[in-house]
Every structure is written in C-alpha cells, then in structure tokens.
C-alpha positions in Angstrom: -71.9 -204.9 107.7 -74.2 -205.8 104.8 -74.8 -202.4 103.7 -74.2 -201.2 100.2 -70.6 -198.8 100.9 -71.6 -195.0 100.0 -69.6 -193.3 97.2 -69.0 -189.8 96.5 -67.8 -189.4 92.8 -66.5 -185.1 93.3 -65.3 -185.9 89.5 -61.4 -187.0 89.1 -61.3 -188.4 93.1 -63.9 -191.2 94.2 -64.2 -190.7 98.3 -66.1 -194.1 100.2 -67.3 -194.4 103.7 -66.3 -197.4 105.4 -67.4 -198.6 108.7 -65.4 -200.0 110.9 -68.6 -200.6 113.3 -69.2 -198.8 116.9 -67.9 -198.0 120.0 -70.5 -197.8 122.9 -70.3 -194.5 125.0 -72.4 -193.3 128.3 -74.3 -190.4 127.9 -72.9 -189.7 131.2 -69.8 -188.4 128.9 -71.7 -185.6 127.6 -71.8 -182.4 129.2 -74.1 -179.6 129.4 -76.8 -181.7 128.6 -78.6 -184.6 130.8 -79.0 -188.3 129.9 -82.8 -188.0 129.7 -82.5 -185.2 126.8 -80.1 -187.2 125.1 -82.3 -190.2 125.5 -84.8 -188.1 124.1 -83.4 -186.8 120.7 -81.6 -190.4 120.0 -85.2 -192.2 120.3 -86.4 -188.6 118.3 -83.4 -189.6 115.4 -84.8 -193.4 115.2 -81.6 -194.4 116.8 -82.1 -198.5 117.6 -78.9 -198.2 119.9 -79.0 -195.2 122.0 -75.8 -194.9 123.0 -73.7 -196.6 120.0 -71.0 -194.1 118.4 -70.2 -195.3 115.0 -66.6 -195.5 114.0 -65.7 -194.7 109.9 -62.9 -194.4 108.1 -63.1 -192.7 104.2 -61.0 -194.3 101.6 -59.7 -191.4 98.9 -59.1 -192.6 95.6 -57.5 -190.8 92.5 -54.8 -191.3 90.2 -53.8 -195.2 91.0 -53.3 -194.0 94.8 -55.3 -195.4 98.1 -55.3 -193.0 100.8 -57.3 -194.1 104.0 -58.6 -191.1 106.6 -58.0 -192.8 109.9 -57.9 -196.4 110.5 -61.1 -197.2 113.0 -60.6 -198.9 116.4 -59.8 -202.5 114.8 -60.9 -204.1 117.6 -59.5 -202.1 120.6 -61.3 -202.6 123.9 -63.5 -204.5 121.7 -65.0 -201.2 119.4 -65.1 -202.3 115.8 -62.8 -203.8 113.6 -64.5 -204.4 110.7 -62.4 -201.9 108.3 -60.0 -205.0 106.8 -62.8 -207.1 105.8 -64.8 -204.1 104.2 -61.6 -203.4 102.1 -61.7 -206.7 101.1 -65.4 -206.8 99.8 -63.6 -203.3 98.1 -61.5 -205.9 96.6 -58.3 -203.9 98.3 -55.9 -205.7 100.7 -54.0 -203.7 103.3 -51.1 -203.8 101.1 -52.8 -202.0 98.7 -53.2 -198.3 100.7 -50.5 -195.7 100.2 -50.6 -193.5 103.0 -53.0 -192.9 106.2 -54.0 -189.5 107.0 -55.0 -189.4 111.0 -57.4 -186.6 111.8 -56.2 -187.1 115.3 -54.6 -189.9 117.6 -57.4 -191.4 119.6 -57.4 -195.3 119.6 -61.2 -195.6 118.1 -59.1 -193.8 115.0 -55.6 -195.8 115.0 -56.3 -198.9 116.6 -56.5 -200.2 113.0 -53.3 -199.7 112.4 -51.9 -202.1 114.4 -53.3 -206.6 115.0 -53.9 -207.7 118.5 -50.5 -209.2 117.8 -48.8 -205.4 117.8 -48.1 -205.3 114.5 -48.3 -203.3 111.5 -51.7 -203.6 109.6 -50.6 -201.4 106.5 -47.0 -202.4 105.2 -47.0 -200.2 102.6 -48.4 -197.4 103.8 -47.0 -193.4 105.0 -48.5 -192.2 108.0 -49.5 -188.8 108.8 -50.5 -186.9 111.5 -50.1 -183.3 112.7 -47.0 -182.6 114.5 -49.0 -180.6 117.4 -50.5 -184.0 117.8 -47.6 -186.0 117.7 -45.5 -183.8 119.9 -48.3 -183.8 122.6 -48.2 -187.5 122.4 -44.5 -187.9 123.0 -44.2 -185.2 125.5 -43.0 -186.3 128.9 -44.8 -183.7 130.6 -48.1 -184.2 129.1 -48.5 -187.7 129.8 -47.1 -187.2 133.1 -50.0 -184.8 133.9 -52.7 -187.0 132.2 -55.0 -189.1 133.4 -54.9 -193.2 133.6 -57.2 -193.4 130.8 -55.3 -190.5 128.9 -52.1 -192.2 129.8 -53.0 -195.3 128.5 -54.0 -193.8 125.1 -50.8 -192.1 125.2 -48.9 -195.7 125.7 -50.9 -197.2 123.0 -50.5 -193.8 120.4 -46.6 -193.9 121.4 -46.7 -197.6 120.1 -48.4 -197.1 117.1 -45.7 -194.5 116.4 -42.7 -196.8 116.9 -44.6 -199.9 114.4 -44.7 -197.4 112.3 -41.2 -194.9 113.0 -40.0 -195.8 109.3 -43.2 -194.5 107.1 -44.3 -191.4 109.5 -44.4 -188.5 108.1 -45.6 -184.6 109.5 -48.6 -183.2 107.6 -48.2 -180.4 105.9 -49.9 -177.3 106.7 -51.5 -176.5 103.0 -51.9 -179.5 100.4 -51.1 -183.0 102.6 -51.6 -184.5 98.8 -53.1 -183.3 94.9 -56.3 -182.1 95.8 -56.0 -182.6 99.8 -55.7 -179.9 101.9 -55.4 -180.1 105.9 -57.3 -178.0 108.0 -56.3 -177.2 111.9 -59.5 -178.2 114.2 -58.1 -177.9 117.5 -59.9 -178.5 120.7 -60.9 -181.9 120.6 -57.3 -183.0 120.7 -54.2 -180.5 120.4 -53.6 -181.3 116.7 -57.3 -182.3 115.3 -57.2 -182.3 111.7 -59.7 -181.9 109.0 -59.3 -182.7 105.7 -60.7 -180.6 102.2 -60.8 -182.8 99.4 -61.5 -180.7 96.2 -62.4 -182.8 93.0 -63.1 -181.4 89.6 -66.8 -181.3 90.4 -67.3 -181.5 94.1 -65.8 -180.9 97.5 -66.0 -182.3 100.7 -64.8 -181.8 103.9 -63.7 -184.9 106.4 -63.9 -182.9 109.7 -62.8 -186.1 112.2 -64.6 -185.9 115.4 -66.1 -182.2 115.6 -69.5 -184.5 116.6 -69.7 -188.2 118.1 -73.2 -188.3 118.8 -74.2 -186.1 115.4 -78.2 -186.2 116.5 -77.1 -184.1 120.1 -74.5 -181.8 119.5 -75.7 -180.7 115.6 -78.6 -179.7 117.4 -76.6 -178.4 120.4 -73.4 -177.7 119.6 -72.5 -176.0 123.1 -72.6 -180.1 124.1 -69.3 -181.6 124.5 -67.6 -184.7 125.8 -65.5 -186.1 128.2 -62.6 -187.4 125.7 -62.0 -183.4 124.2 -58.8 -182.3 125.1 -60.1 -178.7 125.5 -64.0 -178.9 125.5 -64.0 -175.5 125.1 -62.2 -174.9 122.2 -63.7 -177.9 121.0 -67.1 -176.0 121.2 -65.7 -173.4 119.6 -63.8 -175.1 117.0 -67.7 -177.2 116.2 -69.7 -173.7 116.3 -67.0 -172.0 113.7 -66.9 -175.1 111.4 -70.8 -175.6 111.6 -71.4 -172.1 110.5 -69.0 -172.9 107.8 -70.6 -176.2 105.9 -73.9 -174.7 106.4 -73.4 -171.2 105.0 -71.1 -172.8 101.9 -73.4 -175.9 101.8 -70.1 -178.0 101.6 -70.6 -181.7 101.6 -69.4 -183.4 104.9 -67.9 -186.8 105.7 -68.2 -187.5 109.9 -66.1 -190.3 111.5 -69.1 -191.0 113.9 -72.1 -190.3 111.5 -73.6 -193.3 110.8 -72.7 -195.9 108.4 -73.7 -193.7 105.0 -71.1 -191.6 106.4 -71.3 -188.4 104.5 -74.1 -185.5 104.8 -75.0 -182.1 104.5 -75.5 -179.6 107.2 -78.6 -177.6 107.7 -79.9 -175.1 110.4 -82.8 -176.8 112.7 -84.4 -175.7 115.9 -82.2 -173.4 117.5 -79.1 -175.4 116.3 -78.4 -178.0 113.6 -79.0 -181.2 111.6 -77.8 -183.9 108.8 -79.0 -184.6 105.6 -78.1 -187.3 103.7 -78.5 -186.7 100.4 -79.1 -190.5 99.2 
C-alpha cells in the first residue's frame, strides 16, 4: 500500500491504522438487505471494489511499549497480509510489539499471527483475548455443533492458541493496559471486544467488527452478516454502540473501514455515516 499511514496523536499515546489489505465477501452474506441495494450504496460511497472488506490492524504506542489491536489475515485463504511489511516502513520488526490485543478470534484478525509455515509471527509478544472467546473456541461442544466453515476457524483459532500457549493471557474486564480499557461487544462472536483508548487529549474507541461493509450497515444497521455468531445481538450490540459514538462524538477506529482507518460517526438518512476527519 503506498498510502501515507494515518495517525492519531490523543496526547501522551500515538494510535496508527495499518492495513493489512482486503478480504473479498459476497453480498449474498448480508442479510436483510438485497445485493442490488448494496450494489447501490457501494457505487453511491465511490467504492472502486464493490465487494472488498478491508482488513486493519491499529498499532498503540505510549511509554516505550508496542501494542497491536488484532493481527489482519496475513495471508489466510489469500486475504491480506500486508501488516509485516507496513511495520517495516514503521521502521518496527515483529520483534519489536509487546502484546496483541484480539478484539475477537476470526482468521481475517489472527491469521497474522502465525507464517504459512505455522509459526509464531510475534516472539515477543503477550496475547490477549477475552476468555468468553477463548472458552467458546476450546469447547468441545461448540465446535462439535458448528459448521464446516465454523469448524475450520475453530481448528485454525485452536492453533494459534497452542503457537502461542506460553504468552496468552485473559483480558481483563476494566484496564487491559495504562490508558486501555476493554469493552464487552458481544454478538458478532461470543467474546467481541472493543477497546477505549483514553490519552491526555483525545479518546478513541477501536470497536473490531461492529461494521464490515461500513457504507451498508452505518446506514442500516438492522443489516447483518453471515459470519455473526448471534446476528441478533450483533444488531443490537451495533445499534447500542452507534448511538453511543454519535451522541458522545467519540473518535472511532474500524477494522473494516477503509485504509485511513479511523472516523467519526454521524446520523444520515434514517441511519448513519463516517466522517473522516482528514
């Protein structure tokens, strides 16, 4: 990607979006909507590729410590993996991050954290996930009552876990780090996580995957997709947390907005919209 990386400076922490590219996903995903509406409002956003989801991750910087927020696809059924060479051109090595905070445990989020190879991408680094997550990922009976593609995402979270068995760690409920505070956004998966980074000037929320294609479901929120755990929690969960940004005017960092990565949240039409403040 040959796009300057956006900053947010929220004082005494320095937050930077950083693609790991896209993931392509079907409409046909989508419900309570049809393709042709969805067609509609991606041509409507200036959207080049209709039906590309793009994948960040947000690097969290403050005292000396480098925190990534998810870890991007890296490459997984061939969605991204661009995150290691755009820490690179952020003159960081994978060596050089501290801990990985997973707003949840699908593989466009973790499949960074491991080569093609199987092995670990971030020596150095604690992981963290919610233990709701985690225990529905190790759970016999959930996986037994899954589907294949569930099941595989299982096999391939369950991996991930065992690479990485040594640095993982439960988040905590209130403040994961100094100035970062988890916040429970079930539905899409049974431990979604969002993350409230308060600096000495600015906050910001990371909310994970409460939108994947932001243009549709900010502007109908009631539209969910085929990969929530619980679509309609998941709706609920969106509509709660959309009230939320827009009503505090809290800045907001998506892992599927596009490449700026961060925006604000503003009632439109008879639901929602982004604005990028750059």
């Amino acid at each position: 990607m040959n796009h300057a990386f956006s900053k947010k400076e929220l004082g005494n922490i320095l937050v930077t979006a950083i693609s790991d590219g896209y993931l392509d996903a079907n409409f046909n995903l989508l419900a309570n909507i049809d393709v042709k509406e969805c067609e509609i409002i991606q041509r409507n956003a200036h959207q080049k590729k209709l039906n590309a989801v793009h994948i960040n991750t947000f690097l969290v910087q403050q005292q000396g410590i480098n925190i990534l927020i998810d870890a991007g696809a890296g490459g997984i059924k061939g969605w991204g993996g661009e995150l290691v060479n755009n820490l690179t051109r952020l003159s960081l090595k994978p060596k050089d991050i501290d801990a990985i905070l997973l707003t949840h445990a699908h593989p466009d989020h973790i499949g960074g954290l491991l080569t093609s190879n199987g092995e670990v991408v971030f020596p150095n680094a604690k992981l963290l996930i919610s233990q709701e997550e985690y225990h529905y990922l190790v759970d016999e009976k959930s996986f037994l009552s899954a589907s294949d593609r569930i099941k595989n995402n299982i096999i391939f979270a369950r991996n991930v876990f065992k690479q990485y068995q040594d640095s993982l760690c439960f988040i905590n409920k209130n403040e994961v780090f100094p100035n970062i505070f988890a916040i429970p956004m079930q539905g899409h998966t049974p431990g979604h996580t969002g993350y409230k980074i308060i600096g000495s000037k600015q906050s910001l929320l990371i909310w994970g995957d409460i939108v994947h294609f932001p243009y549709i479901q900010l502007l109908k929120p009631n539209v969910s997709i085929a990969f929530d755990y619980d679509p309609n929690l998941a709706i609920e969960t969106r509509t709660q947390v959309l009230n939320m940004v827009c009503r505090d005017n809290i800045l907001v960092g998506g892992m599927h907005f596009g490449p700026n990565g961060f925006g604000y949240i503003k009632k439109f039409q008879t639901g929602y919209k982004i604005v990028t403040d750059d």
